[in-house]
NUBAVO-378599 format. One line per field, with one value per residue (C-alpha): chain; x, y, z; residue in one letter. Coordinates in steps of 0.2 Angstrom, whole numbers, m for minus. Example, Ala and Ser with C-alpha at 12.3 -4.5 7.8 and 13.67 -1.06 7.14 Angstrom:
2
ch	A; A $
u	62; 68 $
v	m22; m5 $
w	39; 36 $
aa	A; S $
***
This chain:
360
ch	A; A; A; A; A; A; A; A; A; A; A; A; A; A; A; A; A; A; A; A; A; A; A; A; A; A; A; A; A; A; A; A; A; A; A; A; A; A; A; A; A; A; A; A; A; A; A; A; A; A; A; A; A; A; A; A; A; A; A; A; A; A; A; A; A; A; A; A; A; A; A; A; A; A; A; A; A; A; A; A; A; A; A; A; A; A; A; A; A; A; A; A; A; A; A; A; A; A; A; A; A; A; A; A; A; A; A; A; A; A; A; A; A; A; A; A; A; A; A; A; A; A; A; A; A; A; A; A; A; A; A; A; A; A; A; A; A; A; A; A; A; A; A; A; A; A; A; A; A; A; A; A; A; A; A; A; A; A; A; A; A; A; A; A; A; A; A; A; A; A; A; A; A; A; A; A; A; A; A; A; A; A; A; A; A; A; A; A; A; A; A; A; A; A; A; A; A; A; A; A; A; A; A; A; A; A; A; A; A; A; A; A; A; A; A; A; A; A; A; A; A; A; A; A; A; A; A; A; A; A; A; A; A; A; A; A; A; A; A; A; A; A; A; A; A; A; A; A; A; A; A; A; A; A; A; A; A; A; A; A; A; A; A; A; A; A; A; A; A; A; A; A; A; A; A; A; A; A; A; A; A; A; A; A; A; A; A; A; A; A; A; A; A; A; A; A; A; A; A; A; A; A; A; A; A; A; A; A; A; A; A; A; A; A; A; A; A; A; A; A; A; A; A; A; A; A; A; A; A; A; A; A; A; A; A; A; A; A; A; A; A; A; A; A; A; A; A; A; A; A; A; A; A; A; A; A; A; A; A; A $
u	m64; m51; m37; m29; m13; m7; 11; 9; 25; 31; 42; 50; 61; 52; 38; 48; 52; 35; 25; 37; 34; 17; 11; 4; 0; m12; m26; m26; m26; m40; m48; m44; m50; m67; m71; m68; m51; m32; m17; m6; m13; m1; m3; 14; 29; 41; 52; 65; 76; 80; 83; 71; 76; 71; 54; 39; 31; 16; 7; m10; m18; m37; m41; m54; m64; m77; m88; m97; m115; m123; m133; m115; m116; m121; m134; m148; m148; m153; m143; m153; m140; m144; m151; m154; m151; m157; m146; m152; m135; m140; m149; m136; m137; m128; m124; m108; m93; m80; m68; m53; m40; m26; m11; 2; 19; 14; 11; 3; 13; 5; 1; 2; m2; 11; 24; 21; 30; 23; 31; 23; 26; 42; 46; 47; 32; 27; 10; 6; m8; m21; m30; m51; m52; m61; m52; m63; m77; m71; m73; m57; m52; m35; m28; m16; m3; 2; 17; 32; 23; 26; 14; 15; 12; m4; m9; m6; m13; m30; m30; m27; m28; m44; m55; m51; m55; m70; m79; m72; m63; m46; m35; m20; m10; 2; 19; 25; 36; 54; 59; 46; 45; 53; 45; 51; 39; 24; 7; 7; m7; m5; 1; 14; 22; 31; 28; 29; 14; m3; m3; 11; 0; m15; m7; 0; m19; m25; m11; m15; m32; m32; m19; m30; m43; m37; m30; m46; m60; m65; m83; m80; m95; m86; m70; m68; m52; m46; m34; m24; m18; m6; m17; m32; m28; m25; m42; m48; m39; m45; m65; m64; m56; m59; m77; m80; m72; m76; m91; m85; m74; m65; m57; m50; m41; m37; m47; m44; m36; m35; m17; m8; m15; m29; m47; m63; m69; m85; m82; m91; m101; m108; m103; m106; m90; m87; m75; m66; m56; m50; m54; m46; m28; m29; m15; 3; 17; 3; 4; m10; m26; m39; m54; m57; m51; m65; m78; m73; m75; m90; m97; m92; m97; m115; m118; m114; m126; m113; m120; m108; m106; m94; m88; m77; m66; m55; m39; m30; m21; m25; m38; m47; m55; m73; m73; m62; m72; m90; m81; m77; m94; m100; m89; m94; m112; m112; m109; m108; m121; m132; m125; m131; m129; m141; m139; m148; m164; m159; m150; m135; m130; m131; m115; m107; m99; m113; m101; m105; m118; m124; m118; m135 $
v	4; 9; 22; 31; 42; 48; 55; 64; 69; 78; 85; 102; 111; 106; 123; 134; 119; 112; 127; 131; 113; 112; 131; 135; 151; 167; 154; 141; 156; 163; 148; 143; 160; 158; 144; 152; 143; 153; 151; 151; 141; 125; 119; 109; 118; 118; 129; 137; 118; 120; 102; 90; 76; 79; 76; 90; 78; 83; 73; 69; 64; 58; 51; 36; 34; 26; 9; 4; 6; m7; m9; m9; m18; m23; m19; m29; m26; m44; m58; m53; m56; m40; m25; m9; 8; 27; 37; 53; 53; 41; 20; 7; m11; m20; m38; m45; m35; m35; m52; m49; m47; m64; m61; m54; m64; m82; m89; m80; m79; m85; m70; m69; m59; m44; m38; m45; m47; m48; m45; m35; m24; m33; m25; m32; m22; m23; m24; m24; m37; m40; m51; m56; m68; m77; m72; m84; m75; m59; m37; m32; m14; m4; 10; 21; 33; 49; 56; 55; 43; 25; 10; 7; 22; 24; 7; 10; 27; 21; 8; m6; m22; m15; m12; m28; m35; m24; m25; m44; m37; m40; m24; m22; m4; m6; 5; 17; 10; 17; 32; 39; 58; 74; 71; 53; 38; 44; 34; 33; 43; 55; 71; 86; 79; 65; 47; 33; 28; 24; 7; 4; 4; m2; m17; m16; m14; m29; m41; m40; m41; m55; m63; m60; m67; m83; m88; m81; m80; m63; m54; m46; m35; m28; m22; m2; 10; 23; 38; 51; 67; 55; 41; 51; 58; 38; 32; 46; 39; 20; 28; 33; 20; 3; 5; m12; m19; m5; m4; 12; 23; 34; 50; 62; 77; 71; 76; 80; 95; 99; 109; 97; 80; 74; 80; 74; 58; 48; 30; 15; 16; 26; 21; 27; 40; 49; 64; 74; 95; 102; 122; 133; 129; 113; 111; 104; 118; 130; 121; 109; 118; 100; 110; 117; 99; 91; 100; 99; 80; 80; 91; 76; 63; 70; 75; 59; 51; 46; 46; 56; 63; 78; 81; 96; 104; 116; 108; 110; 95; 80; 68; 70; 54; 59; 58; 43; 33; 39; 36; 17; 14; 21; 12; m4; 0; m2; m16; m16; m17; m5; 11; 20; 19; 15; 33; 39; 33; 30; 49; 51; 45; 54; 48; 58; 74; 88; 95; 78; 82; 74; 81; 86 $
w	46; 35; 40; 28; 27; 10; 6; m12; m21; m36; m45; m41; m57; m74; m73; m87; m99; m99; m102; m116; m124; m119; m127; m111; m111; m108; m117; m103; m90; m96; m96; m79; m75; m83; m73; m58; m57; m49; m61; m48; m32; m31; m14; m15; m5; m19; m9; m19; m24; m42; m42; m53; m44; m29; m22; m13; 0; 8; 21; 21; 36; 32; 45; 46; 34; 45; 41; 24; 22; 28; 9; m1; m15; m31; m37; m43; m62; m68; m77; m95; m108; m116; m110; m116; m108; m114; m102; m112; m122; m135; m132; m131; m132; m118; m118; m109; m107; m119; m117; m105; m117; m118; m111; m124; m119; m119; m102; m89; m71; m55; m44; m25; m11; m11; m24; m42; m60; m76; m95; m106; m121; m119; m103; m83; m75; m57; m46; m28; m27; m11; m11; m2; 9; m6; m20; m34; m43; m35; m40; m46; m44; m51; m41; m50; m40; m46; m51; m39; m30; m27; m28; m11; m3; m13; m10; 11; 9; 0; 13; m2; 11; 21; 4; m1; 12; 14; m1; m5; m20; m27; m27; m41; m38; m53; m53; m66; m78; m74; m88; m99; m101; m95; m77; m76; m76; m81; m86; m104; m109; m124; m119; m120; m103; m112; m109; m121; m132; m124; m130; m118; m101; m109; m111; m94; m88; m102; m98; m76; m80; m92; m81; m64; m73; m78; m61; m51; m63; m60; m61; m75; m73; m59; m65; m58; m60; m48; m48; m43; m54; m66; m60; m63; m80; m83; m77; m88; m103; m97; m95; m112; m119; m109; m107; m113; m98; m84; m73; m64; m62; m50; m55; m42; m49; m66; m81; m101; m107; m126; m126; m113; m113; m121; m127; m120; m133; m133; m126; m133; m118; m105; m86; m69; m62; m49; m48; m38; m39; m25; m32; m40; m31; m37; m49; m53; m52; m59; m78; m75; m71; m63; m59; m77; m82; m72; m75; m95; m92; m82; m94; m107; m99; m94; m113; m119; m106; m92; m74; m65; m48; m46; m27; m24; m8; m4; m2; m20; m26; m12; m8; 7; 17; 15; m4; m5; 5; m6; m21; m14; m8; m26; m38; m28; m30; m51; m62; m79; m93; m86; m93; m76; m56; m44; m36; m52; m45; m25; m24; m17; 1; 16; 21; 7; 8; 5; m9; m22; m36; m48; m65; m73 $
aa	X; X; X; X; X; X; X; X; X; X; X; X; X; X; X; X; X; X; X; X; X; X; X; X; X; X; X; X; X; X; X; X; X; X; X; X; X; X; X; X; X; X; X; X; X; X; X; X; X; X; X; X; X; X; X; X; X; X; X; X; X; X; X; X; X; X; X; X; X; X; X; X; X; X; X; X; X; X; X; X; X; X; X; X; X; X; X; X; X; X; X; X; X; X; X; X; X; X; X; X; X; X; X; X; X; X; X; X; X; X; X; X; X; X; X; X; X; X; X; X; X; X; X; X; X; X; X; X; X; X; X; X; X; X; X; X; X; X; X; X; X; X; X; X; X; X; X; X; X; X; X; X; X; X; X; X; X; X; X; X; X; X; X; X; X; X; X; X; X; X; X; X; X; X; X; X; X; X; X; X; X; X; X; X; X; X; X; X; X; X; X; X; X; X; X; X; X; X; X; X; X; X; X; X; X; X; X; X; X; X; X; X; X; X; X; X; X; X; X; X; X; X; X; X; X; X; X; X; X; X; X; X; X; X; X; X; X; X; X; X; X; X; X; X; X; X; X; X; X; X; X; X; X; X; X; X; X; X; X; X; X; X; X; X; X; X; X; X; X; X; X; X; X; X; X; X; X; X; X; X; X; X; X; X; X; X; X; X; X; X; X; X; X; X; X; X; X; X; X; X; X; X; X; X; X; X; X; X; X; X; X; X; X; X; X; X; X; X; X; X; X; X; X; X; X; X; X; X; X; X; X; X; X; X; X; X; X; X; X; X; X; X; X; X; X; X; X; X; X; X; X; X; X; X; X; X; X; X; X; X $
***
């Protein structure tokens, strides 16, 4: 049983300047609007601190999130060497997942239970690594924090150690690399908020995973990425861009944006995700707008044959407990090469919130 109790942070003063760099304007409100969506509903007490380096701290208390399914796991896809799929947004032709990338500055490090350093793009990086009791052959999941946020308050507040131990799965919650854009570290995908290039923390992502994978031998047909809001716009970017290497994915209150970070684009193959909005007063200072953003990508991702389950509440910008925990019992669930979920034929779980849907 897993206990969980997130602290999510943000930045305070960077409204004005943003939405002047970003051209965020009557366009996006109307959209927003459109969609049912609030232009104004940020649930972060911001109070009235004109000072970006401080920090709005809210505290969630989820609560348990009570004890697995009892038929958690993989799924029983076969060990052909190539299947094919028809998931109504095209046939693919599925064979082994793409090779874990070779680490790109020589050596690899030995990794260890706890705080972790790796090079890469030039640059020291940092991990929090936990570790199954059986580490070899093991699942391997990526928890990404949002902005403001730390490492390891998101790996305490997703209840890091339990799920691995849980689900037998190696858990890596990297850390934002120290600068970037106007708000600070940032996740590097391509967007208006600053950031260095994508390529950046791609390699970060390519360089643990090829590393993990020589010291532990992964099962690289279950590789899954989860996120929140910076970490969940970066497992969007990963979704449509490592889909090679990703069984599943996560996504709570991230998305694509065409004015402020990044359209929705097709990936090389379809995948299993589950997502997350919190309603129309889910947003960032009132510039970022995630429910129109998730339901632009779930539209995405089920028109280009994606299996997708969208969950929604009413809290704005948080995770609550009952959809973290589906979302772990339904990225464990899938492995890769099948270009669907067994939740497409099984339905979804009684144990989920009565919110999830699949995305039709």
């Amino acid at each position: 049983m897993v206990n969980r109790k997130l602290m999510v942070r943000g930045p305070l003063a960077t409204v004005a300047l943003l939405m002047l760099m970003a051209g965020c304007g009557s366009d996006e409100v109307s959209r927003s609007t459109d969609r049912g969506g609030s232009n104004g509903g940020n649930t972060e007490d911001t109070g009235s601190s004109a000072d970006a380096s401080d920090d709005a701290q809210i505290t969630i208390d989820t609560g348990s999130t009570g004890d697995a399914d009892s038929d958690t796991g993989t799924a029983d896809t076969g060990t052909a060497d190539t299947a094919v799929a028809d998931t109504g947004g095209g046939t693919f032709e599925f064979g082994d997942p793409d090779p874990v990338p070779a680490y790109s500055s020589g050596a690899c490090p030995t990794f260890a239970s706890g705080s972790n350093d790796i090079t890469t793009s030039g640059d020291p990086r940092d991990f929090l690594l936990f570790l199954p009791a059986n580490p070899a052959g093991a699942p391997v999941i990526f928890l990404w924090h949002g902005l403001g946020d730390s490492a390891a308050n998101f790996a305490g507040g997703m209840g890091a150690s339990d799920i691995a131990q849980e689900y037998g799965a190696i858990v890596i919650v990297p850390s934002m690399a120290p600068g970037g854009g106007m708000l600070g570290p940032i996740w590097s995908f391509p967007s208006s908020l600053g950031g260095a290039p994508a390529e950046q923390d791609l390699t970060f992502f390519d360089d643990i995973l090829g590393c993990a994978d020589g010291q532990y031998d992964l099962d690289n047909r279950r590789v899954y990425s989860a996120g929140f809001s910076a970490g969940a716009m970066w497992t969007t970017y990963l979704t449509m861009n490592r889909a090679g290497l990703l069984a599943s994915t996560a996504i709570f209150s991230g998305g694509v944006n065409d004015r402020l970070t990044f359209p929705y684009t097709s990936s090389d193959y379809p995948m299993p995700v589950i997502m997350s909005h919190g309603g129309s007063t889910d947003s960032f200072n009132g510039i970022l707008q995630f429910m129109p953003m998730m339901i632009d990508l779930s539209e995405g991702l089920a028109a280009d044959g994606h299996f997708g389950v969208l969950c929604t509440h009413s809290n704005g910008h948080t995770i609550t407990n009952e959809i973290v925990s589906a979302a772990f019992d339904f990225l464990f669930r899938n492995e890769w090469g099948t270009g669907t979920s067994p939740l497409a034929t099984d339905g979804i779980p009684s144990s989920y919130p009565s919110t999830c849907a699949v995305v039709e």
